[in-house]
TIMI-2910 file (N, C-alpha, C, CB; in pm, 1 decimal, decimal comma, always signed):
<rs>
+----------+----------+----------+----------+----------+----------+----------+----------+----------+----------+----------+----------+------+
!      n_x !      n_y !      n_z !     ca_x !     ca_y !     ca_z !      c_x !      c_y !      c_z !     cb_x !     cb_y !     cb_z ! resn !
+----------+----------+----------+----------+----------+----------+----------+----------+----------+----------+----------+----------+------+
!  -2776,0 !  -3523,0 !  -6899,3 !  -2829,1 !  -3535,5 !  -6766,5 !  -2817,8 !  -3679,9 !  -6716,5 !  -2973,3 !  -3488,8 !  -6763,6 !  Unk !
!  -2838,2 !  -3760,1 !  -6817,2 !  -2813,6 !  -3880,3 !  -6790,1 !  -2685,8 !  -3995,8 !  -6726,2 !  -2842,3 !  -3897,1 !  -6882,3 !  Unk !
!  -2584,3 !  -3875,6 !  -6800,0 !  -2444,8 !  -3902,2 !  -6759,0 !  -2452,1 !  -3825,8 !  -6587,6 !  -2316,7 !  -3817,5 !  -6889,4 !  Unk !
!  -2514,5 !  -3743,7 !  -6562,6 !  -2489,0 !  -3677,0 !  -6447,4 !  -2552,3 !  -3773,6 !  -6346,6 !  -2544,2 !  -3529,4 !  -6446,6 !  Unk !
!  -2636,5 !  -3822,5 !  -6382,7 !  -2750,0 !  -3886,0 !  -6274,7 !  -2654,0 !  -4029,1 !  -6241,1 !  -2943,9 !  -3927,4 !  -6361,6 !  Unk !
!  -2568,1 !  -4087,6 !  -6344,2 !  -2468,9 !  -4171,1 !  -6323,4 !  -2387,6 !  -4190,1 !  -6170,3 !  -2384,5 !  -4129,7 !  -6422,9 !  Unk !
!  -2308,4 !  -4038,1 !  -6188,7 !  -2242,8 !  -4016,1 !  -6115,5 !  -2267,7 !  -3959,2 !  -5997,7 !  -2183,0 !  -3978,7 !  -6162,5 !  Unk !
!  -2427,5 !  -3948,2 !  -5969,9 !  -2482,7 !  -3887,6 !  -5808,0 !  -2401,5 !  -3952,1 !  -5718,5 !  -2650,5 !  -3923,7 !  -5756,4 !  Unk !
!  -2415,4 !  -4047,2 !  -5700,0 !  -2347,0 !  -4125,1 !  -5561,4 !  -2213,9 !  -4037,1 !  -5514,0 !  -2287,5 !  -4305,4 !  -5603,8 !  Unk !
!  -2121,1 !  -4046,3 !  -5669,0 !  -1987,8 !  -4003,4 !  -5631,6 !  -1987,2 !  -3802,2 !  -5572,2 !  -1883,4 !  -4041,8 !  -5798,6 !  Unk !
!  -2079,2 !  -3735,7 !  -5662,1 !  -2070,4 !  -3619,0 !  -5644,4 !  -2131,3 !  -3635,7 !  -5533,6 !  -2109,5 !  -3531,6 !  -5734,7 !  Unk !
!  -2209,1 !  -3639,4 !  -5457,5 !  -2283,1 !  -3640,3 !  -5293,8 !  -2172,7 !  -3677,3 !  -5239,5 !  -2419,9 !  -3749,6 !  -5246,7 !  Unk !
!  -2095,9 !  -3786,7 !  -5249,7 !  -2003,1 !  -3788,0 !  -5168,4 !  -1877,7 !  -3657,2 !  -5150,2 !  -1956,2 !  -3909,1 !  -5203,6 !  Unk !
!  -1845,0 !  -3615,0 !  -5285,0 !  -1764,4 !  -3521,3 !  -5285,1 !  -1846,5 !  -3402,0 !  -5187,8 !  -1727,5 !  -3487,0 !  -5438,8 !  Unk !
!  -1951,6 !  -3352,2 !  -5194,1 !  -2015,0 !  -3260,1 !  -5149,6 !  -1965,8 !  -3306,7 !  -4959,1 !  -2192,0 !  -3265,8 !  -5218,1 !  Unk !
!  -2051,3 !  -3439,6 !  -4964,9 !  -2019,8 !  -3435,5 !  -4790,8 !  -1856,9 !  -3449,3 !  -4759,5 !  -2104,8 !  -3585,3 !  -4702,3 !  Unk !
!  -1808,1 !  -3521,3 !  -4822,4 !  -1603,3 !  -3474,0 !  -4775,6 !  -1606,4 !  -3308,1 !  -4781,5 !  -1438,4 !  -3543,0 !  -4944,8 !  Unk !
!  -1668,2 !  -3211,3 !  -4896,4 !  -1580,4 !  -3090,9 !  -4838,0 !  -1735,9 !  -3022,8 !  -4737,5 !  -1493,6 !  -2954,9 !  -5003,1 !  Unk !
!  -1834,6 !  -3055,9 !  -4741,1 !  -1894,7 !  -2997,7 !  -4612,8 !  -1849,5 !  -3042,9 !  -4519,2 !  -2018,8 !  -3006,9 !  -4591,0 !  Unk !
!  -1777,1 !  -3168,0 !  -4421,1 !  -1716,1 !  -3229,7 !  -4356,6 !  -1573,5 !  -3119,3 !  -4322,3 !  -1704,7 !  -3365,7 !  -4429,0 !  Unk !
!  -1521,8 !  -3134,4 !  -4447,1 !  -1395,5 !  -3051,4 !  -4428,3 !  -1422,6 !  -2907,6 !  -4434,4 !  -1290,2 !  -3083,6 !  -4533,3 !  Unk !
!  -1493,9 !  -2805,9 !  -4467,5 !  -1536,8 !  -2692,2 !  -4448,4 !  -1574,6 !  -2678,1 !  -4290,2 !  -1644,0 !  -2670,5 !  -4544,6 !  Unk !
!  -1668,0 !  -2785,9 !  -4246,8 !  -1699,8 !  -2741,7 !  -4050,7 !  -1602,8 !  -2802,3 !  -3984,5 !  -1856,7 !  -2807,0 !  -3961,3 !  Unk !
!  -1459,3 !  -2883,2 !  -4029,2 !  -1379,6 !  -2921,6 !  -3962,4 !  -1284,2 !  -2801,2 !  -3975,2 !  -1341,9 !  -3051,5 !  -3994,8 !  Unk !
!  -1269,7 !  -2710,5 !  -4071,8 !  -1178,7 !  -2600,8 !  -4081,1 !  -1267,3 !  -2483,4 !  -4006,2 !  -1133,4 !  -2567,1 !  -4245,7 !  Unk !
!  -1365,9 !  -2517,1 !  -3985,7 !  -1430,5 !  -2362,4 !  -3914,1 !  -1429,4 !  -2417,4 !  -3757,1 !  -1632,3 !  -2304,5 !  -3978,1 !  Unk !
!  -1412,8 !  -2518,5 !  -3722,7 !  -1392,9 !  -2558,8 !  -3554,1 !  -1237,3 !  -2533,4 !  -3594,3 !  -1450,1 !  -2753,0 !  -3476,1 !  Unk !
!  -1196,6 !  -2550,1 !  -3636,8 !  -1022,4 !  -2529,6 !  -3575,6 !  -1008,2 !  -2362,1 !  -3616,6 !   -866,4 !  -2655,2 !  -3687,1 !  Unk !
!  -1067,6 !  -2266,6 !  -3687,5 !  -1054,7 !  -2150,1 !  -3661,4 !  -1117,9 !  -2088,0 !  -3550,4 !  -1079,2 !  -2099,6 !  -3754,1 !  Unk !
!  -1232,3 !  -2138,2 !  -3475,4 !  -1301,8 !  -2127,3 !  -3375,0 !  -1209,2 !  -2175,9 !  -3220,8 !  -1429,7 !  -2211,5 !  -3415,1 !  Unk !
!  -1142,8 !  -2293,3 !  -3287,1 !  -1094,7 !  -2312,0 !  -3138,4 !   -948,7 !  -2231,3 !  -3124,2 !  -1074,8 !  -2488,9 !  -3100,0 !  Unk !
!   -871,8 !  -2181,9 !  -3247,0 !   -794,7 !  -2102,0 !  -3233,5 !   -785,9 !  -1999,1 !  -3140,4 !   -790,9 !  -2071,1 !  -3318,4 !  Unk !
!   -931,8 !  -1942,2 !  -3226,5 !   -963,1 !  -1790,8 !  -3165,6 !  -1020,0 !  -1813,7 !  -3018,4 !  -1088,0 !  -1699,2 !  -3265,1 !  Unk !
!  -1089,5 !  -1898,3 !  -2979,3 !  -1112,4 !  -1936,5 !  -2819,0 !   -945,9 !  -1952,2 !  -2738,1 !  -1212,0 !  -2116,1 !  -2811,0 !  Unk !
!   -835,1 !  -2046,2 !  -2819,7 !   -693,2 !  -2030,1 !  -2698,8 !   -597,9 !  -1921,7 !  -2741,6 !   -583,9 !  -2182,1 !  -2687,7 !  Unk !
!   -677,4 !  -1858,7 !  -2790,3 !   -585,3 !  -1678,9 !  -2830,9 !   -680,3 !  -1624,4 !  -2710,4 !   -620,6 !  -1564,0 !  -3047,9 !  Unk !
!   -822,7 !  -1613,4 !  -2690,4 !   -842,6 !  -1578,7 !  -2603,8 !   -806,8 !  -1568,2 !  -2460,7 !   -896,8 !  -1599,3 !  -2623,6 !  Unk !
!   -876,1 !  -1726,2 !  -2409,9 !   -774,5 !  -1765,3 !  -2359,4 !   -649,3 !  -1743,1 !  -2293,9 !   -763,1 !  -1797,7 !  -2407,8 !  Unk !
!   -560,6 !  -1751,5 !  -2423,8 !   -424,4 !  -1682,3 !  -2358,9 !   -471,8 !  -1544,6 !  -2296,1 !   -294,7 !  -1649,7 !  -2484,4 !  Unk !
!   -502,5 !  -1442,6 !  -2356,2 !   -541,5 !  -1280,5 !  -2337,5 !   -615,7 !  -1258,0 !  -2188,2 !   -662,0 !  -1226,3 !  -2472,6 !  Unk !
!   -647,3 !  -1361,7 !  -2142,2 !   -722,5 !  -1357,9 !  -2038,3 !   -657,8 !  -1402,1 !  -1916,8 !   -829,6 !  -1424,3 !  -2063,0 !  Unk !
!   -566,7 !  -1522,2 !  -1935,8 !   -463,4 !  -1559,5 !  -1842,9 !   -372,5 !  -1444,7 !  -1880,6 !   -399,8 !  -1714,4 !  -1858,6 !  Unk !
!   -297,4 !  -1395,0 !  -1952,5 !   -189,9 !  -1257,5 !  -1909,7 !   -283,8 !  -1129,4 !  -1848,1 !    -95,4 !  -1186,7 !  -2074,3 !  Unk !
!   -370,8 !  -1132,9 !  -1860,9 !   -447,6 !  -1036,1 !  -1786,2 !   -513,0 !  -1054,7 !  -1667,0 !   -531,2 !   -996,1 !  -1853,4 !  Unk !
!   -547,5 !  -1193,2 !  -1636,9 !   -551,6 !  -1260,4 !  -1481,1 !   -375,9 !  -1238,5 !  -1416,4 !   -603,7 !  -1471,5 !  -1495,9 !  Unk !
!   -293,8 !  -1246,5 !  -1486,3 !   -199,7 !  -1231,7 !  -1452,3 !   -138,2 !  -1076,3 !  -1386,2 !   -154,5 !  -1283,1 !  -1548,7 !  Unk !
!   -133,6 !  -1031,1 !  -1465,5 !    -99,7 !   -900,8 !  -1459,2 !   -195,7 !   -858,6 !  -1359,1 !   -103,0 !   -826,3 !  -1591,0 !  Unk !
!   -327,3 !   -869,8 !  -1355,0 !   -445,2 !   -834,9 !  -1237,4 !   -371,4 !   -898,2 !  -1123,8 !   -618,6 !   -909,6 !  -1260,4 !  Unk !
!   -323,2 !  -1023,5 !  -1108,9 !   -270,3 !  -1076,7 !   -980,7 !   -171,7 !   -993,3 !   -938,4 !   -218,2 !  -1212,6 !   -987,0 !  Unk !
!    -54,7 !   -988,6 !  -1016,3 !    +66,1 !   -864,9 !   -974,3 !    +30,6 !   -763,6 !   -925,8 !   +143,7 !   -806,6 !  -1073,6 !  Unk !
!    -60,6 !   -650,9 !   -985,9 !   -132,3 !   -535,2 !   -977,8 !   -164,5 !   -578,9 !   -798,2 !   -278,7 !   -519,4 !  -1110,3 !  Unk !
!   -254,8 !   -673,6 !   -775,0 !   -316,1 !   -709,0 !   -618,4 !   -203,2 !   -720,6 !   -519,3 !   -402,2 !   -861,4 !   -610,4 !  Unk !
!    -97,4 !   -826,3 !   -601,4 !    -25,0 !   -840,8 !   -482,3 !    +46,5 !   -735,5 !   -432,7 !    +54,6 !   -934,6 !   -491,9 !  Unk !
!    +75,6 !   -655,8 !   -551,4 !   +153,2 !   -502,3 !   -515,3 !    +56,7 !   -406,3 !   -402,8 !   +168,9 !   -396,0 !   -685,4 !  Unk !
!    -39,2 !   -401,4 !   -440,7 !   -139,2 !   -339,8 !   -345,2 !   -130,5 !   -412,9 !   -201,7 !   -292,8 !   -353,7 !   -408,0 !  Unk !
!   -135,3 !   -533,3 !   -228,3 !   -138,9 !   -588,8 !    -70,2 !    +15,7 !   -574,8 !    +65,0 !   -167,9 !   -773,2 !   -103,2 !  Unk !
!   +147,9 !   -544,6 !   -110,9 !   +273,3 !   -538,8 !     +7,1 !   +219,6 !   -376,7 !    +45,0 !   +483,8 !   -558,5 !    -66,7 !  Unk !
!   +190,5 !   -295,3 !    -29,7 !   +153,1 !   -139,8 !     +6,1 !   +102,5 !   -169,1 !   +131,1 !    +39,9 !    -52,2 !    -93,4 !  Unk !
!    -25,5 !   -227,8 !   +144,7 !   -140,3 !   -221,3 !   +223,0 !    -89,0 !   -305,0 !   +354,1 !   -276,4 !   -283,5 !   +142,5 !  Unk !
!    +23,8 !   -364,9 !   +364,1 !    +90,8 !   -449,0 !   +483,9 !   +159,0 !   -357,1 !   +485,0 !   +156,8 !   -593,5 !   +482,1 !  Unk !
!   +266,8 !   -290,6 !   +416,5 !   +385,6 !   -177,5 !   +504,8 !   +297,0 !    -63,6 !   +568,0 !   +517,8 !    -85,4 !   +383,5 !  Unk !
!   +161,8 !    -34,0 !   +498,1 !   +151,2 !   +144,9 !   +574,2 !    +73,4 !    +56,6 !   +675,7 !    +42,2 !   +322,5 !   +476,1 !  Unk !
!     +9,8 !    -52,9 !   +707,1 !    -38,7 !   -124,9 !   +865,8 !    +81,8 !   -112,8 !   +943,3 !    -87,7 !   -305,6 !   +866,9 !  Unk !
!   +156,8 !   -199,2 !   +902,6 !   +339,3 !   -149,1 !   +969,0 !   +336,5 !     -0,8 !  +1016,2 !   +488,0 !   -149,6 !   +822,7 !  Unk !
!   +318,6 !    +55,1 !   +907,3 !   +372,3 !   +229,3 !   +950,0 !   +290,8 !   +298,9 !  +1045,5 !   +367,3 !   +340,9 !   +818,2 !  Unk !
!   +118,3 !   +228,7 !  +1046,2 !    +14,6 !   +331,8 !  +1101,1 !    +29,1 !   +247,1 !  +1263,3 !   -176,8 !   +333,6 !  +1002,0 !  Unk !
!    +81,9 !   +132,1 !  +1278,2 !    +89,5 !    +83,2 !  +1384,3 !   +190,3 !   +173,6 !  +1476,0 !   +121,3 !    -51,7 !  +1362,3 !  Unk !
!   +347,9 !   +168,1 !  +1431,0 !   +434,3 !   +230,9 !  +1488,0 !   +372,9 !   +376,9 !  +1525,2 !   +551,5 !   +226,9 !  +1404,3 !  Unk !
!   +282,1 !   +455,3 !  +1382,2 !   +234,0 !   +592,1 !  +1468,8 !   +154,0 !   +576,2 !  +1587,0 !   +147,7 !   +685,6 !  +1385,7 !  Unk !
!    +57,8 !   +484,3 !  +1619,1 !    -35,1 !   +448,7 !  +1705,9 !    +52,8 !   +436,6 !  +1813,6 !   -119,1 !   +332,3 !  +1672,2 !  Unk !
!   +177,1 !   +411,4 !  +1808,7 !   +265,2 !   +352,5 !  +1928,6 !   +323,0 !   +513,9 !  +1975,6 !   +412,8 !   +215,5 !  +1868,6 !  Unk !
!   +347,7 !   +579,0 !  +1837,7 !   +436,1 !   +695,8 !  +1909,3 !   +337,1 !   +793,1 !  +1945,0 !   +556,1 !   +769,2 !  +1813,2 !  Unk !
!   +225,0 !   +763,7 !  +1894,0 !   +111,8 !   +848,7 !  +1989,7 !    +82,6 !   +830,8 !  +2075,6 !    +10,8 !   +866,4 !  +1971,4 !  Unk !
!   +104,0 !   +659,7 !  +2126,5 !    +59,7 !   +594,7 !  +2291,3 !   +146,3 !   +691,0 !  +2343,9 !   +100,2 !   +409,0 !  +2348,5 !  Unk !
!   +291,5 !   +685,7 !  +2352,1 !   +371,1 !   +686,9 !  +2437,0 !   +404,6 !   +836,5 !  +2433,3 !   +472,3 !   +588,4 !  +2417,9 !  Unk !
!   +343,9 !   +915,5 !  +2373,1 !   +344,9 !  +1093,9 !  +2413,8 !   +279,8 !  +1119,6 !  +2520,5 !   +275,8 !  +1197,4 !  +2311,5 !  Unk !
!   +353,0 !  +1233,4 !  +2577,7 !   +280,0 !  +1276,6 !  +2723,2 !   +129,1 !  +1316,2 !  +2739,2 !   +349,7 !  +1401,0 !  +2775,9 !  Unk !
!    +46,6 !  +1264,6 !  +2853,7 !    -77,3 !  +1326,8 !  +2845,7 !    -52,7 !  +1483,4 !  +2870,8 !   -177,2 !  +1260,6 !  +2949,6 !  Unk !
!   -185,5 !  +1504,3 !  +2914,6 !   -232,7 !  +1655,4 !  +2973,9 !   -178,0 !  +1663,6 !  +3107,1 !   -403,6 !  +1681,2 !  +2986,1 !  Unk !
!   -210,3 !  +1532,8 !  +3163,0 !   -146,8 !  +1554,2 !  +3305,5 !     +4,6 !  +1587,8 !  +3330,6 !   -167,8 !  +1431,7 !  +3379,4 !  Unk !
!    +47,6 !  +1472,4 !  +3210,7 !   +181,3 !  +1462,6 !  +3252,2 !   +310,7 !  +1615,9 !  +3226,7 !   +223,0 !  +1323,0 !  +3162,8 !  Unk !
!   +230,7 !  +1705,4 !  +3108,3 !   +197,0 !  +1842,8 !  +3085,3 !   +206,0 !  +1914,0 !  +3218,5 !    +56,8 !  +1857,5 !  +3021,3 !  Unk !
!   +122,6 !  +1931,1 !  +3271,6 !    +98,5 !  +1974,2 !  +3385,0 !   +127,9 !  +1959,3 !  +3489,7 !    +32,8 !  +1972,5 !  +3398,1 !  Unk !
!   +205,3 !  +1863,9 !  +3511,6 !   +296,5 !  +1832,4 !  +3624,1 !   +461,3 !  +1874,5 !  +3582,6 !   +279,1 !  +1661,5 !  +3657,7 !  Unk !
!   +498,2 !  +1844,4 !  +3456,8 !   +618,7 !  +1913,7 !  +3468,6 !   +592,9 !  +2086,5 !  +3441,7 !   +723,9 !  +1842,6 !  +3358,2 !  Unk !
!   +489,1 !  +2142,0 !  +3372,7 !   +438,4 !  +2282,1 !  +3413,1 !   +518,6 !  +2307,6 !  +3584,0 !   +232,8 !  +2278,6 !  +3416,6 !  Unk !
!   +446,8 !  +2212,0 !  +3624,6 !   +422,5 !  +2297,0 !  +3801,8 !   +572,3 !  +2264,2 !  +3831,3 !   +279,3 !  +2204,3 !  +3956,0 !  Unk !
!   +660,1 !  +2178,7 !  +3761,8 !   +803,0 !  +2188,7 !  +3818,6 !   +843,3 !  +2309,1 !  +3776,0 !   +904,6 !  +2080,5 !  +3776,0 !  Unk !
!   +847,5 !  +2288,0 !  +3670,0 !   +937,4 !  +2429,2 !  +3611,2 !   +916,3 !  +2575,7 !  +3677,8 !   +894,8 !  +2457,9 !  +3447,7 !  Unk !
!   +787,4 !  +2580,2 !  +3690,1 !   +737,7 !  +2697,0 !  +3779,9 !   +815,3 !  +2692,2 !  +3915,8 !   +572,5 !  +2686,1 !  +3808,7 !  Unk !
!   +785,7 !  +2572,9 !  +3998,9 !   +858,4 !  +2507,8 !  +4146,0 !  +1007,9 !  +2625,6 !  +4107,6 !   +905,3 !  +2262,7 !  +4143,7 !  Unk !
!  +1101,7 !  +2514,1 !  +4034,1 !  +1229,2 !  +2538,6 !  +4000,4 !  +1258,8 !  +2682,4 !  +3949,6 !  +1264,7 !  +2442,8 !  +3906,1 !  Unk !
!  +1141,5 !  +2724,0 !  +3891,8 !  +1186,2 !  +2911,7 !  +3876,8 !  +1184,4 !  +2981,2 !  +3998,5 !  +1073,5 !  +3012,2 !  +3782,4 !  Unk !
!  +1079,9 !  +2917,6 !  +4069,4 !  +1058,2 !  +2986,8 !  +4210,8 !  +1180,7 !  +2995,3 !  +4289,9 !   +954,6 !  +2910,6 !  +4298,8 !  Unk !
!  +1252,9 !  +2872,6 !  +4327,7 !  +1377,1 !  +2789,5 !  +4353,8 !  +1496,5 !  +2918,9 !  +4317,4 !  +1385,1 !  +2627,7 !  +4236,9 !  Unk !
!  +1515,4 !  +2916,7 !  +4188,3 !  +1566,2 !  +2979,5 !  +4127,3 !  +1569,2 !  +3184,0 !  +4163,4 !  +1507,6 !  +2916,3 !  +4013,8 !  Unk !
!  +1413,4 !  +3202,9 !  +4208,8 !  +1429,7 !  +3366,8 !  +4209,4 !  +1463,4 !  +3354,8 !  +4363,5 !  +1273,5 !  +3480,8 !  +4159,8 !  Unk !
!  +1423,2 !  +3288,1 !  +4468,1 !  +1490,2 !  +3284,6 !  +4585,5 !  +1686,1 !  +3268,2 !  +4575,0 !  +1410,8 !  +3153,4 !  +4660,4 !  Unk !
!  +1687,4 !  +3182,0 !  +4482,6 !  +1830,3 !  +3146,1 !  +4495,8 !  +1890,6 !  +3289,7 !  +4457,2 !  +1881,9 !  +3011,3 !  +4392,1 !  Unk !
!  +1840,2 !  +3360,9 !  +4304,3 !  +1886,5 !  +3493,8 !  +4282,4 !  +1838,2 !  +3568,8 !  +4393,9 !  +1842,9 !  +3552,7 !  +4152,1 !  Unk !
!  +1798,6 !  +3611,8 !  +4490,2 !  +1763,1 !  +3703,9 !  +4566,3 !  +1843,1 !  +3699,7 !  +4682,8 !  +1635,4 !  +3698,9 !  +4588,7 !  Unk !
!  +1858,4 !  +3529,3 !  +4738,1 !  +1978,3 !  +3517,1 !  +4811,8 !  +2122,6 !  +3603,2 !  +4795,4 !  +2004,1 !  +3390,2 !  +4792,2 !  Unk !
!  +2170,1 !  +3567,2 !  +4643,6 !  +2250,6 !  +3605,5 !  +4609,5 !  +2319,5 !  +3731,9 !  +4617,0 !  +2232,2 !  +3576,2 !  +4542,1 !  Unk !
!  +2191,0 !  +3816,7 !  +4581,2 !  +2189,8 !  +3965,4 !  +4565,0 !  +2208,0 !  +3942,8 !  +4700,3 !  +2064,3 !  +4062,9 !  +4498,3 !  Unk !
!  +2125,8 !  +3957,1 !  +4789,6 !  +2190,2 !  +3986,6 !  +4954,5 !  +2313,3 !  +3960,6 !  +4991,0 !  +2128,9 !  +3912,8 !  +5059,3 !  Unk !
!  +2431,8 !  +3838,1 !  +4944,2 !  +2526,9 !  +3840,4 !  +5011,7 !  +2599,7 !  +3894,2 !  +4899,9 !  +2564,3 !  +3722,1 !  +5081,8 !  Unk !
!  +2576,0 !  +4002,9 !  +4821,5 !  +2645,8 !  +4046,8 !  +4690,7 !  +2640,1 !  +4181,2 !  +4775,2 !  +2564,4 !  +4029,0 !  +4514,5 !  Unk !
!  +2470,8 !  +4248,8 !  +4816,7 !  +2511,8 !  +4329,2 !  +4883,0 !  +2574,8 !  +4337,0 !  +5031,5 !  +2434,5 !  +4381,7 !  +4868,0 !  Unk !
!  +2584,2 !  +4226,7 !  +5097,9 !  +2626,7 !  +4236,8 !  +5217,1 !  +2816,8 !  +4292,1 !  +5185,9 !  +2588,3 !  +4073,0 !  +5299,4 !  Unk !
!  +2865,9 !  +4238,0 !  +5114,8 !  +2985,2 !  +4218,4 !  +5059,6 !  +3011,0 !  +4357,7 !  +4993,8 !  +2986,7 !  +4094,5 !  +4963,9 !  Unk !
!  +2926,8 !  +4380,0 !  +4941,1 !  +2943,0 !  +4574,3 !  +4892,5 !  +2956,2 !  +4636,7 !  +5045,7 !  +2754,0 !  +4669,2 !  +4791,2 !  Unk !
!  +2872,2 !  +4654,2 !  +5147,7 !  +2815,7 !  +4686,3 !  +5220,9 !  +2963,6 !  +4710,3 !  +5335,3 !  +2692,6 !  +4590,7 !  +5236,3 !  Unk !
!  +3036,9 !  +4581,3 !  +5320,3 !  +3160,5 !  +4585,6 !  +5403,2 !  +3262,3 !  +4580,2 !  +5311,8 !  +3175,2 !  +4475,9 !  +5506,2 !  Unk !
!  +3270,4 !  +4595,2 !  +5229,6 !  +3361,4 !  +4685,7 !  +5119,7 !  +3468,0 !  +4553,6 !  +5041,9 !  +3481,0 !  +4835,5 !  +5225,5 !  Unk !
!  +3392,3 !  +4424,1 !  +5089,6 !  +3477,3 !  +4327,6 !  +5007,1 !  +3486,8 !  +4312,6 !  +4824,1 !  +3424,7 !  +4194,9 !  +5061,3 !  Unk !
!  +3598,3 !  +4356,5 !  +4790,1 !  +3604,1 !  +4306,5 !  +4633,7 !  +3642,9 !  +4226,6 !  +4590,9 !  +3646,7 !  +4355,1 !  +4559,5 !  Unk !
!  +3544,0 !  +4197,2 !  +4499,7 !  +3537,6 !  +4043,1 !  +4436,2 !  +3659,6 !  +4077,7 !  +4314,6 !  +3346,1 !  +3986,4 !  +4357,6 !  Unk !
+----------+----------+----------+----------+----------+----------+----------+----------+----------+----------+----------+----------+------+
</rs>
């Protein structure tokens, strides 16, 4: 024991070099595993950014697309405008059964005096 008690100084020292070097090897496995993290978190901030920006060209073309429908819905005819070519077409059939009725009369006038067509 006597021989041991000699050498305290030196063994304490050995003890604090590898407790020293034991929490200097457990911070560098610690800070490993923190820039592995780290990394895992920036490729996944990453990939989350792509993911957004893709959503946002989506979300700008169908504004594009829902605009142009808004436009081709402005510019379809109302009710009125409906209803006014209604009353032509009707006009122009009317137009039309006078014009056939004309017809028939000088179709029959022409029977009538024996002209053949």
């Amino acid at each position: 024991m006597s021989e041991i008690m000699k050498f305290w100084p030196v063994i304490l020292v050995a003890l604090n070099g590898f407790t020293a070097w034991l929490a200097w090897s457990m911070r560098q496995v610690a800070k490993n595993q923190v820039e592995a993290a780290e990394g895992r978190s920036q490729a996944r901030d990453r990939a989350l950014d792509e993911k957004i920006d893709a959503h946002d060209t989506q979300l700008t073309k169908l504004e594009g697309r829902m605009e142009e429908v808004e436009d081709d819905i402005s510019n379809l005819p109302t009710k009125a405008d409906l209803a006014r070519v209604e009353g032509e077409v009707k006009a122009s059939g009317a137009s039309a059964a006078a014009a056939a009725a004309g017809v028939r009369r000088l179709e029959d006038f022409f029977i009538e005096r024996g002209v053949k067509v």
